[in-house]
N, CA, C and O atoms as CSV, one atom per row, in Angstrom:
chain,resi,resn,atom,element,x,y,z
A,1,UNK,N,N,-9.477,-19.229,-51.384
A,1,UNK,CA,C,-9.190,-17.950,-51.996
A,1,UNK,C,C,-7.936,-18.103,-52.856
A,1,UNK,O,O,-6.923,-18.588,-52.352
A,2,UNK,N,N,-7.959,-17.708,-54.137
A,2,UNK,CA,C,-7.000,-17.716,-54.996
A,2,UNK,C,C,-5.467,-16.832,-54.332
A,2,UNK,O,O,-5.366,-16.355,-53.202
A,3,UNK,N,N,-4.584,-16.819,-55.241
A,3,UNK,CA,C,-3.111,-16.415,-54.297
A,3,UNK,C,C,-3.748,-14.822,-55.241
A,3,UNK,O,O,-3.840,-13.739,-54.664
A,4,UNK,N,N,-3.991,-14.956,-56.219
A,4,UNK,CA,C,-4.298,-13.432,-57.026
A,4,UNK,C,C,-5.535,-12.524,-55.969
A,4,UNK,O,O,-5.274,-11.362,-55.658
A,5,UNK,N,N,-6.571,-13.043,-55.589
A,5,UNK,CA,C,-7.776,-12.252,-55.125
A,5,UNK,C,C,-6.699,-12.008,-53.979
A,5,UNK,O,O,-6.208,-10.879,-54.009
A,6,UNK,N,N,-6.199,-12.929,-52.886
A,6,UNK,CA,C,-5.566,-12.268,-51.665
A,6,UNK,C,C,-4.647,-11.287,-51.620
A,6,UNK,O,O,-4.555,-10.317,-50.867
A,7,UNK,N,N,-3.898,-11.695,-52.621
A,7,UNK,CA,C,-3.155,-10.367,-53.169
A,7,UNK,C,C,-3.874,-8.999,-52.859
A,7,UNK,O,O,-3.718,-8.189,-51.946
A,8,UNK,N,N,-4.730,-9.036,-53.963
A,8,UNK,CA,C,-5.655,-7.649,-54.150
A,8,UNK,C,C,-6.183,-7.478,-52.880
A,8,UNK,O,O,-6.271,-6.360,-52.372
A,9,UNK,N,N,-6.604,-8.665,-52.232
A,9,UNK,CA,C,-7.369,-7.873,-50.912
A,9,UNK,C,C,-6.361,-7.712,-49.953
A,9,UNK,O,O,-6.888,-7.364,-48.896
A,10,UNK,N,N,-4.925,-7.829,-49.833
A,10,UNK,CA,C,-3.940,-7.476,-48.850
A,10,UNK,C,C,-3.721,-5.764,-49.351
A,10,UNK,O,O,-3.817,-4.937,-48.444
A,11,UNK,N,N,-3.454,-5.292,-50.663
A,11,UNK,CA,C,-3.155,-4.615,-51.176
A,11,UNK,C,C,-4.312,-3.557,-50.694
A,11,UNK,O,O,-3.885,-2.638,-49.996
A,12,UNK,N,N,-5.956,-3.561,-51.018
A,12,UNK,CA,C,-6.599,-2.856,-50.408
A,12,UNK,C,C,-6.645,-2.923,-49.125
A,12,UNK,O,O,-7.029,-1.900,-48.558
A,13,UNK,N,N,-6.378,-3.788,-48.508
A,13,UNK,CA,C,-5.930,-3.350,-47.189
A,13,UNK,C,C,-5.039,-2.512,-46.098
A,13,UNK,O,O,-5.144,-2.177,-44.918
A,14,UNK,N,N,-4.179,-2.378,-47.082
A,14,UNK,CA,C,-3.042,-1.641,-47.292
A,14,UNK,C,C,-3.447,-0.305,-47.291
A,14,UNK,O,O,-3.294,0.607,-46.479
A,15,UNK,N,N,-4.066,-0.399,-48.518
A,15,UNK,CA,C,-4.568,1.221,-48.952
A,15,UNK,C,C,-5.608,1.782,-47.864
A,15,UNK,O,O,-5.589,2.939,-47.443
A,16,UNK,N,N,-6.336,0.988,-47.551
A,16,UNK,CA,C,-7.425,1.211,-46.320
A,16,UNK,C,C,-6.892,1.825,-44.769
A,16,UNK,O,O,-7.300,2.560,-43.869
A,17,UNK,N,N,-5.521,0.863,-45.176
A,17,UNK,CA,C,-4.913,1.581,-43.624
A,17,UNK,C,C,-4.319,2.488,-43.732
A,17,UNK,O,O,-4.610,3.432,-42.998
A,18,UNK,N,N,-3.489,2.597,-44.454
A,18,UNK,CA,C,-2.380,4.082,-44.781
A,18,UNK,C,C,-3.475,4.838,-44.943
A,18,UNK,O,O,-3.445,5.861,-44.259
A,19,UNK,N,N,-4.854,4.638,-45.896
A,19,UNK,CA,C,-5.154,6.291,-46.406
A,19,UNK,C,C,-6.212,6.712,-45.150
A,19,UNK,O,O,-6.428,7.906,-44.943
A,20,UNK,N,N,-7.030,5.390,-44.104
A,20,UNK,CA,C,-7.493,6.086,-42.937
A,20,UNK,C,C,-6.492,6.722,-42.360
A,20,UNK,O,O,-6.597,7.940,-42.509
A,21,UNK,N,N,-5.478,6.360,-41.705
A,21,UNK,CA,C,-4.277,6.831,-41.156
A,21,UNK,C,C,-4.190,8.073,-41.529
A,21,UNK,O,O,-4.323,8.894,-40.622
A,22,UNK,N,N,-3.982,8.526,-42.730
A,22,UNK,CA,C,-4.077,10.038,-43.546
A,22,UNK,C,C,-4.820,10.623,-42.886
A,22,UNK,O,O,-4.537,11.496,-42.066
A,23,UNK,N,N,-6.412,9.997,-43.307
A,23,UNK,CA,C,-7.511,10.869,-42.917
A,23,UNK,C,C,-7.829,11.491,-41.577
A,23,UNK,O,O,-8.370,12.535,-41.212
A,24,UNK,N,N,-7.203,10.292,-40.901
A,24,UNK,CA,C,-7.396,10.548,-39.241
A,24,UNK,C,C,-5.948,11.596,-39.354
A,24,UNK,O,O,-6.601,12.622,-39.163
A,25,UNK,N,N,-4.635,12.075,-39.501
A,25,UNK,CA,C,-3.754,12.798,-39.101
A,25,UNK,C,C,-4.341,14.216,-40.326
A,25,UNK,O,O,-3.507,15.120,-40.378
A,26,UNK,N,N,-5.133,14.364,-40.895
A,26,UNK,CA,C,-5.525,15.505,-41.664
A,26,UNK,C,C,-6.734,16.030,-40.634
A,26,UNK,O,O,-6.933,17.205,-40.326
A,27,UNK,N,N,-7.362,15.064,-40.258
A,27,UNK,CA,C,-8.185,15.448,-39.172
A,27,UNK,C,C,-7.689,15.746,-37.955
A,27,UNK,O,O,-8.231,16.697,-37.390
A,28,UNK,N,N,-6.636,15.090,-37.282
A,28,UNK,CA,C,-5.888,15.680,-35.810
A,28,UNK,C,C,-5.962,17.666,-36.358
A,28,UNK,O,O,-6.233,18.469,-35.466
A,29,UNK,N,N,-5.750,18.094,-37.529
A,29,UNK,CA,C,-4.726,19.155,-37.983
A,29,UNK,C,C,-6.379,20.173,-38.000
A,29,UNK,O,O,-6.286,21.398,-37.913
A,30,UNK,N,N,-7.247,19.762,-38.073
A,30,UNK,CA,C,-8.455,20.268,-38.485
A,30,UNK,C,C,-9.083,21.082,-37.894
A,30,UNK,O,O,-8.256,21.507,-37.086
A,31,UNK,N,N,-10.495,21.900,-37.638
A,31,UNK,CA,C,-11.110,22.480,-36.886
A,31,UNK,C,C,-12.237,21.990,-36.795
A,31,UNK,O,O,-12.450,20.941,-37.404
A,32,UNK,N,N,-13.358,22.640,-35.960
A,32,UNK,CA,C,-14.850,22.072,-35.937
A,32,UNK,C,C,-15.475,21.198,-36.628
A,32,UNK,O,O,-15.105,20.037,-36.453
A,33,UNK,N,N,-16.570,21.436,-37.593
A,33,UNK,CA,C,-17.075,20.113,-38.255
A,33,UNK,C,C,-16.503,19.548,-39.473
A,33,UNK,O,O,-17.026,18.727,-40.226
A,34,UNK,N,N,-15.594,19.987,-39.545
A,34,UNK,CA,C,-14.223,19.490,-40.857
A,34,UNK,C,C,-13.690,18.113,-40.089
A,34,UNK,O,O,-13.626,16.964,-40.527
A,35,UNK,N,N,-13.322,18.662,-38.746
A,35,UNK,CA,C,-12.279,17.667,-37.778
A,35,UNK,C,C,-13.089,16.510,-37.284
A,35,UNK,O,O,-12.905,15.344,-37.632
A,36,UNK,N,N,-14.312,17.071,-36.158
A,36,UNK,CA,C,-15.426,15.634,-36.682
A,36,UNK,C,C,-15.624,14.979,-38.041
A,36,UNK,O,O,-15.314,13.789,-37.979
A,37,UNK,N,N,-16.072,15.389,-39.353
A,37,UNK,CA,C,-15.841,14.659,-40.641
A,37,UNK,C,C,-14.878,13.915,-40.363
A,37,UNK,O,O,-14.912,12.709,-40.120
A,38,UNK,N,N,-13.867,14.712,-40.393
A,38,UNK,CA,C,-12.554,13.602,-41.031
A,38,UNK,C,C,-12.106,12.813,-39.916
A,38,UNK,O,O,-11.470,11.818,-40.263
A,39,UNK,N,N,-12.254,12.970,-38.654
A,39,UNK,CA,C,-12.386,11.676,-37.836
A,39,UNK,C,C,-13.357,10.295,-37.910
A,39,UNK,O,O,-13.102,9.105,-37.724
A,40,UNK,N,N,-14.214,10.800,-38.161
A,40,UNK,CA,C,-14.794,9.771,-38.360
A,40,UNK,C,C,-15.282,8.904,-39.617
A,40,UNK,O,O,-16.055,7.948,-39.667
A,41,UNK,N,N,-14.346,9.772,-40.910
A,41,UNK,CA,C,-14.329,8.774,-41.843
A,41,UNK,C,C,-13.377,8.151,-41.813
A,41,UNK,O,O,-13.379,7.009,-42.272
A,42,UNK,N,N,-12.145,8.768,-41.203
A,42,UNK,CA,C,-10.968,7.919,-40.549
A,42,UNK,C,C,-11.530,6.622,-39.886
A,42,UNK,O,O,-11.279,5.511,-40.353
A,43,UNK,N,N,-12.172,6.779,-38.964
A,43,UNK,CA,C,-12.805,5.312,-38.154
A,43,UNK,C,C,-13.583,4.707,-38.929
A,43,UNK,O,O,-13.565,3.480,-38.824
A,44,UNK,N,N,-14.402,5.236,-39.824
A,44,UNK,CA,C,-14.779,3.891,-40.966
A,44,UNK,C,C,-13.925,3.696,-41.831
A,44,UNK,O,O,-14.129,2.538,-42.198
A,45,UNK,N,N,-12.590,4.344,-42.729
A,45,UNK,CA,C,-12.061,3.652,-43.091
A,45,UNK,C,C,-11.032,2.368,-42.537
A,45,UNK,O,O,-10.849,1.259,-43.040
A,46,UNK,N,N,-10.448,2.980,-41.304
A,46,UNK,CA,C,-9.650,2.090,-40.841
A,46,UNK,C,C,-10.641,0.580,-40.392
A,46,UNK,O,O,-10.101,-0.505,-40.609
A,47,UNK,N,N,-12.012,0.597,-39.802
A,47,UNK,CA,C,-12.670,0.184,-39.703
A,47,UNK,C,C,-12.605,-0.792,-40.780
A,47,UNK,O,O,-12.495,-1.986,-40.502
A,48,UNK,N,N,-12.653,-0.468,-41.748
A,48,UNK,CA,C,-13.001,-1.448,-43.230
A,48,UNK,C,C,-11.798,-2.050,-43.050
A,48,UNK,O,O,-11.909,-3.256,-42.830
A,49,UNK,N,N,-10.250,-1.469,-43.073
A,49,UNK,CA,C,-9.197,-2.226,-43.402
A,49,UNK,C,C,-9.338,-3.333,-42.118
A,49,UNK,O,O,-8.854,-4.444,-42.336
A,50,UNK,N,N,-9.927,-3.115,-40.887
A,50,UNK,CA,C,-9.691,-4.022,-40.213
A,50,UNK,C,C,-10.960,-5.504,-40.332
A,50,UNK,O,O,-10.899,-6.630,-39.839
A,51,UNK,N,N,-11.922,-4.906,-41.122
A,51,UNK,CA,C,-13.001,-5.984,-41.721
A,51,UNK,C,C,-12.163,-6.723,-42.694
A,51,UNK,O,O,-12.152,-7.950,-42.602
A,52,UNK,N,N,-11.377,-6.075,-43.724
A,52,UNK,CA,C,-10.930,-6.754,-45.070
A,52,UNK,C,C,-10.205,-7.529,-44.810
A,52,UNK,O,O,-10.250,-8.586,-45.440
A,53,UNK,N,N,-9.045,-7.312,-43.588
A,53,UNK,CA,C,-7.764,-8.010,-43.281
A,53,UNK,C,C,-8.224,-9.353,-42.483
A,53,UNK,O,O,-7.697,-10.420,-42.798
A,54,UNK,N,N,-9.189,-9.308,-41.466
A,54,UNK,CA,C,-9.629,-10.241,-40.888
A,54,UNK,C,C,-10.348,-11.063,-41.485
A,54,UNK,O,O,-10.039,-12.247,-41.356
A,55,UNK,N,N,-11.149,-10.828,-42.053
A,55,UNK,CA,C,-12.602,-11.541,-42.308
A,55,UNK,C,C,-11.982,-13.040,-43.375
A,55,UNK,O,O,-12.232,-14.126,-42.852
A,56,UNK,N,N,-11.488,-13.080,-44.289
A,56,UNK,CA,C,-10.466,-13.921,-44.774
A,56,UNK,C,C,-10.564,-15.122,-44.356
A,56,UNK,O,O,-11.569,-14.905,-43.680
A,57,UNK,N,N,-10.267,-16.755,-44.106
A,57,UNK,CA,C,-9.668,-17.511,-43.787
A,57,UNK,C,C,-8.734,-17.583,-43.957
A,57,UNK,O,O,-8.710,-18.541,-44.730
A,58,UNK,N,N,-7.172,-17.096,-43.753
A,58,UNK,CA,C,-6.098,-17.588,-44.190
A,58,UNK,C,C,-5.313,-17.129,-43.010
A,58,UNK,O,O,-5.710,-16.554,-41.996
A,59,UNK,N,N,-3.617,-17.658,-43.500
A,59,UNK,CA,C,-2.426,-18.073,-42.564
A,59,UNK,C,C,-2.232,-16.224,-42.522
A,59,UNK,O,O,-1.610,-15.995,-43.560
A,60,UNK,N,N,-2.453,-15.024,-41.887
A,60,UNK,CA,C,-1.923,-13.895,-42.255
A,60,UNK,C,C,-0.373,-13.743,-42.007
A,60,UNK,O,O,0.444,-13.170,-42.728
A,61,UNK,N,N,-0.147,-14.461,-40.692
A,61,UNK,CA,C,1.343,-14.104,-40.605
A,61,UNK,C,C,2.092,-14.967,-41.523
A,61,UNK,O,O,3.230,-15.048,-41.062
A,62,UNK,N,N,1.990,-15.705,-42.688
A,62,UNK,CA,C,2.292,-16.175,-43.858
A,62,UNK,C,C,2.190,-14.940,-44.864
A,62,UNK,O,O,2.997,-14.468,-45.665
A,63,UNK,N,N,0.921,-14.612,-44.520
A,63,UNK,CA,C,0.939,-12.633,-45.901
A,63,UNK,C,C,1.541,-11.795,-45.745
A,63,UNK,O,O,1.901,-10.931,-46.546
A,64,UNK,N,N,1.886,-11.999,-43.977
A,64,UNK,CA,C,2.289,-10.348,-43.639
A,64,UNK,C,C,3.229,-9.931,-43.886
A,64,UNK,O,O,3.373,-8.747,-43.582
A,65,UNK,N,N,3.981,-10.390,-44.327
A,65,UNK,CA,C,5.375,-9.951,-45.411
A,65,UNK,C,C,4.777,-9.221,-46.782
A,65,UNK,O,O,5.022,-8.025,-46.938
A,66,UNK,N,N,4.129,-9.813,-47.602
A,66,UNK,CA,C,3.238,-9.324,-48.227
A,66,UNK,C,C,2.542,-7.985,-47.781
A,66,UNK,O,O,2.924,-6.915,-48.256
A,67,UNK,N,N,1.812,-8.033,-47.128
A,67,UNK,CA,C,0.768,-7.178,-46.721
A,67,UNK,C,C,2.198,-5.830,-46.065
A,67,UNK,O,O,2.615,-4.905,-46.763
A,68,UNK,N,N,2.586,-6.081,-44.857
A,68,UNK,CA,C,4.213,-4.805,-45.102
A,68,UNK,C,C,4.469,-4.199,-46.202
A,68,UNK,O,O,4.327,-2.990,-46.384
A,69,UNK,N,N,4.962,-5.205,-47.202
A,69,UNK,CA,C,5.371,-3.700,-48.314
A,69,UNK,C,C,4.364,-3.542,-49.037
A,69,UNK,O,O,4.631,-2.548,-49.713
A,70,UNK,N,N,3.173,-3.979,-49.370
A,70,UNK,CA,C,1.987,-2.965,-49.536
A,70,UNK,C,C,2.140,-1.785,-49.235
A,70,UNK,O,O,2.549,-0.768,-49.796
A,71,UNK,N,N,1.533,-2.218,-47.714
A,71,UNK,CA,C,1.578,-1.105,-46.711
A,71,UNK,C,C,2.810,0.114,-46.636
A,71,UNK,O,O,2.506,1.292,-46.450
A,72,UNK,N,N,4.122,-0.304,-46.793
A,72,UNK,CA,C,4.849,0.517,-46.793
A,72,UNK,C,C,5.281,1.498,-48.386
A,72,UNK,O,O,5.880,2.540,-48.656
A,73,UNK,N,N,4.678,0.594,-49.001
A,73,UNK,CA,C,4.609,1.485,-50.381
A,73,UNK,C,C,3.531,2.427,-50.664
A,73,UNK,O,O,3.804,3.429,-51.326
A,74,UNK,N,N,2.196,2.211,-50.197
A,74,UNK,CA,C,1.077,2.529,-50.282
A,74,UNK,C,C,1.333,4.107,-49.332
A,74,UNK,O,O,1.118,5.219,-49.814
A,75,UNK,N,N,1.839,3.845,-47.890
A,75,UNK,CA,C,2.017,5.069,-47.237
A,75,UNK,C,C,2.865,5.911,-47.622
A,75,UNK,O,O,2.572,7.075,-47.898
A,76,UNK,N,N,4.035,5.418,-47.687
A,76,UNK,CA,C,5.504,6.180,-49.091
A,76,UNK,C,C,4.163,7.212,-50.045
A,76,UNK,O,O,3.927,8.414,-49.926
A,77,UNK,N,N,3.665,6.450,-50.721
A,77,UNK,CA,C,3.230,7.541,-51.939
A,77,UNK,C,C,2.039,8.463,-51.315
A,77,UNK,O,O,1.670,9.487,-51.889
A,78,UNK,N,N,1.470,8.012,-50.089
A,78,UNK,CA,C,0.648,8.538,-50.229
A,78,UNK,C,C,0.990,10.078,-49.209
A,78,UNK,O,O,0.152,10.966,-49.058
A,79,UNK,N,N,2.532,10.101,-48.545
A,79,UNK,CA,C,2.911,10.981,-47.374
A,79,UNK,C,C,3.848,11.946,-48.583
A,79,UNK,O,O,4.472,12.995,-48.422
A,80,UNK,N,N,3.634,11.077,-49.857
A,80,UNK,CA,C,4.505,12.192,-50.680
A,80,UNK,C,C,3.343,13.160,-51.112
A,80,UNK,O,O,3.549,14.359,-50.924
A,81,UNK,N,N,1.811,12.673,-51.826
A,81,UNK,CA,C,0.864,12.998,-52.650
A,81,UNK,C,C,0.438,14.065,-51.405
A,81,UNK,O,O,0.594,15.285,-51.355
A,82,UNK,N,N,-0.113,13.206,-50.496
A,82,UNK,CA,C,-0.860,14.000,-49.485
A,82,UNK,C,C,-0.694,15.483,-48.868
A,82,UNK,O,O,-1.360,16.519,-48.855
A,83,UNK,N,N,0.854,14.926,-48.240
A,83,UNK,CA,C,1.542,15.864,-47.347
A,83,UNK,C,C,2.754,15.799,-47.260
A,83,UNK,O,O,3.518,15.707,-46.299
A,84,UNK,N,N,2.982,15.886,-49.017
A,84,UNK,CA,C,4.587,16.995,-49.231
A,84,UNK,C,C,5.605,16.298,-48.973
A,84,UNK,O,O,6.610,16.916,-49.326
A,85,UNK,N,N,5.921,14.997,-48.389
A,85,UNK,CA,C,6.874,15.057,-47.882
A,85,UNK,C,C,7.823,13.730,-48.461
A,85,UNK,O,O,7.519,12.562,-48.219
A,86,UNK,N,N,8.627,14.002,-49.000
A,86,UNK,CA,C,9.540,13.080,-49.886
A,86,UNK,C,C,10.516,12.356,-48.248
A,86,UNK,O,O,10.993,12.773,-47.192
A,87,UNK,N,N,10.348,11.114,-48.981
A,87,UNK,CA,C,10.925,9.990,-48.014
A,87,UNK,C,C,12.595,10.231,-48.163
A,87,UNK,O,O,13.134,10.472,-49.243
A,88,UNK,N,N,13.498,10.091,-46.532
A,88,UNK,CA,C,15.167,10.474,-46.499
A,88,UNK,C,C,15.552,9.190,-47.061
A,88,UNK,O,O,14.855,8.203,-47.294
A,89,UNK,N,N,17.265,9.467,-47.299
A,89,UNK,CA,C,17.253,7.807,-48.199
A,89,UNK,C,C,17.260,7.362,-46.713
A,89,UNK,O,O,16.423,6.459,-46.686
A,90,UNK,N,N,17.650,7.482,-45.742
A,90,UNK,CA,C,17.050,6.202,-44.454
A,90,UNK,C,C,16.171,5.525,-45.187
A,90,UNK,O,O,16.364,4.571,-45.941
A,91,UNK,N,N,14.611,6.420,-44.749
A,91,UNK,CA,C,13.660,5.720,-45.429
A,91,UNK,C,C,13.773,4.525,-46.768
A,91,UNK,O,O,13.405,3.352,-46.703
A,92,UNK,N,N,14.352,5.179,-47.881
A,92,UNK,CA,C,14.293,4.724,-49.052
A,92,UNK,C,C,15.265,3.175,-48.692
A,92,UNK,O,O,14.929,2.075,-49.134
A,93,UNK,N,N,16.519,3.416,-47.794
A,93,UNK,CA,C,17.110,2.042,-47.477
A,93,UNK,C,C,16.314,1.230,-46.842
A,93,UNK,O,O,15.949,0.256,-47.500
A,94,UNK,N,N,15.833,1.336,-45.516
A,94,UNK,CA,C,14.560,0.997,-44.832
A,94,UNK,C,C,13.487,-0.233,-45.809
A,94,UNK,O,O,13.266,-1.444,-45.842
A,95,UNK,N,N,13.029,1.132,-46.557
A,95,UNK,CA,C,12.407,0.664,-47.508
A,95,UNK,C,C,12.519,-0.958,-48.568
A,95,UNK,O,O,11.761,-1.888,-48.847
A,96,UNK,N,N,13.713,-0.616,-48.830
A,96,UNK,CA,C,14.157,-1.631,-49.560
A,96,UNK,C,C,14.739,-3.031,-48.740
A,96,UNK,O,O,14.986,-4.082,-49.332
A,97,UNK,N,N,14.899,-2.839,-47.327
A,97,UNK,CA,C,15.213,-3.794,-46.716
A,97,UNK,C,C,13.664,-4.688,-46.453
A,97,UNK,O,O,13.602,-5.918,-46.429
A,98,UNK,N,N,12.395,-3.691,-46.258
A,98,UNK,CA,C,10.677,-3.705,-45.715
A,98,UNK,C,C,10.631,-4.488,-47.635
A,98,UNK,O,O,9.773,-5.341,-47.861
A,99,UNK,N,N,11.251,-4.217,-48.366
A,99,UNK,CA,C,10.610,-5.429,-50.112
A,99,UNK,C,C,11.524,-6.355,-49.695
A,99,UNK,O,O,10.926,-7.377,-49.359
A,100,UNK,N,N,12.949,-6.473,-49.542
A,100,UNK,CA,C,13.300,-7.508,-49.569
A,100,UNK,C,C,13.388,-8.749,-48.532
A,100,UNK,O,O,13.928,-9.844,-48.689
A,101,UNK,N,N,12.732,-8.262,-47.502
A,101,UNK,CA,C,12.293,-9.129,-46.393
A,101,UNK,C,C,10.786,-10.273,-46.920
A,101,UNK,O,O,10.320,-11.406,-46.804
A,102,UNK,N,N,10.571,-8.944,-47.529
A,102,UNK,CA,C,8.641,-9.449,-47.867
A,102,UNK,C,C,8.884,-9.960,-49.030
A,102,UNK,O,O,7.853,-10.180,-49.666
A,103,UNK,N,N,10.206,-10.336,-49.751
A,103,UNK,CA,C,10.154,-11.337,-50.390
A,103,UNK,C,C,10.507,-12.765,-50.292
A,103,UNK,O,O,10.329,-13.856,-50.833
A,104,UNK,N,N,11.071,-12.208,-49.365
A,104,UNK,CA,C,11.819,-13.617,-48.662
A,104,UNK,C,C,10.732,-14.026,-48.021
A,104,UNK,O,O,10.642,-15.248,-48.133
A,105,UNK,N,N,9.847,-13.561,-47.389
A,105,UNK,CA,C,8.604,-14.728,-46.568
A,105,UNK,C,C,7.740,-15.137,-47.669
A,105,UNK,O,O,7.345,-16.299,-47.763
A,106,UNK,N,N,7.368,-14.041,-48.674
A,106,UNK,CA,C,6.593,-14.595,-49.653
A,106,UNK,C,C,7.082,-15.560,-50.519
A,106,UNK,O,O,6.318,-16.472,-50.833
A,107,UNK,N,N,8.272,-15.535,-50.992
A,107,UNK,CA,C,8.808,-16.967,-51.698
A,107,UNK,C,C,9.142,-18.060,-51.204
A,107,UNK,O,O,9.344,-19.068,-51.880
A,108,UNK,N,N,9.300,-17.960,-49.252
A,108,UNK,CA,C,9.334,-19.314,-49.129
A,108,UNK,C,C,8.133,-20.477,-48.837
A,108,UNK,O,O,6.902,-20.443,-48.822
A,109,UNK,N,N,8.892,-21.253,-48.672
A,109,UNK,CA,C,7.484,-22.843,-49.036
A,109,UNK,C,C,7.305,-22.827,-47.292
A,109,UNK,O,O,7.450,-24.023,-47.042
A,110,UNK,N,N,7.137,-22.328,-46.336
A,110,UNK,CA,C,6.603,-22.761,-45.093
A,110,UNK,C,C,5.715,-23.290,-44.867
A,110,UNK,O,O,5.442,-23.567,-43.699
């Protein structure tokens, strides 16, 4: 697998988990057959992120620096879009410690 395709498929993986994650906490909030729906597209999406992330041959805890700030960027925008809620600078420091960690595993030669 090229370093570009894994990329993209860490990245949708990313998105797969944060936005089931969504779906399943929009569904906790829900009623009758709204709350079934959205549970259980929650479990097929998260479902998929856990097909995409696995299925792969590769070193993941080599990506998972990678695959983190995906993930933590991907949920950032999507807890702003979704549900309102702008990240404290905690977060935003946090944040920037969750890129500059995940650059440091991704640039080194291990």
């Amino acid at each position: 697998m090229s370093r570009t395709t894994a990329i993209l498929v860490l990245f949708l993986a990313a998105v797969l988990e944060a936005g089931g994650d969504a779906i399943v906490r929009t569904g906790i909030h829900a009623s009758g057959t709204t709350k079934v729906l959205l549970m259980l597209a929650g479990a097929v999406v998260l479902f998929a992120y856990g097909y995409s992330v696995n299925a792969p041959a590769w070193d993941f805890g080599k990506l998972l620096g990678i695959y983190v700030v995906f993930f933590f960027v991907v949920a950032q925008i999507i807890n702003f879009f979704a549900f309102k809620q702008t990240p404290s600078v905690a977060v935003l420091i946090g944040g920037l410690l969750i890129l500059s960690g995940g650059a440091v595993i991704a640039l080194s030669n291990r």
